[in-house]
C-alpha positions, -999 to +999 in steps of 0.1 A: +000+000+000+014+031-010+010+061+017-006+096+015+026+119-009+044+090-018+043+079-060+040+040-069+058+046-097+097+040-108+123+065-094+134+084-128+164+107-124+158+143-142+180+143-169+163+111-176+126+122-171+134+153-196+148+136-220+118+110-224+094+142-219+112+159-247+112+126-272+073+118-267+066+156-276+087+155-307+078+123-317+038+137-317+052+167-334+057+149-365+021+140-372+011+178-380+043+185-397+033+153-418+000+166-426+000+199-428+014+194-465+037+220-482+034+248-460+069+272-440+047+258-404+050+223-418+086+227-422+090+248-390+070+221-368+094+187-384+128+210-376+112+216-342+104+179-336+137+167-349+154+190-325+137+177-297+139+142-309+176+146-305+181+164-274+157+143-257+174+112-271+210+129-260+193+138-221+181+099-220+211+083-232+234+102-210+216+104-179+230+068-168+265+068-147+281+043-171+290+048-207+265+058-229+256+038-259 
């Protein structure tokens, strides 16, 4: 049983917790820069999501103590 102000759920460092934040919200980013069609915002939106794809990707791989990958 889990008491009153304490989380059931797995202890994620920050870095980590960032990173995976940052890769969901590019990752859905890419669905209205798909299909928005040939449009500067549809551009704008896939450079957006591809930056966050990668620094979110960077923040998760790095967040461990050994090597990254």
């Amino acid at each position: 049983m889990v008491a009153f102000g304490q989380s059931a759920s797995m202890d994620i460092p920050n870095q980590s917790g960032t990173g995976i934040a940052l890769f969901v919200v590019g990752a859905l980013l890419f669905v209205p820069g798909l299909t928005l069609g040939d449009e500067l915002l549809s551009y704008g939106t896939l450079v957006v999501a591809a930056m966050l794809l990668t620094v979110g990707t960077y923040l998760f791989g790095t967040s461990g103590s050994d090597r990254p990958v």
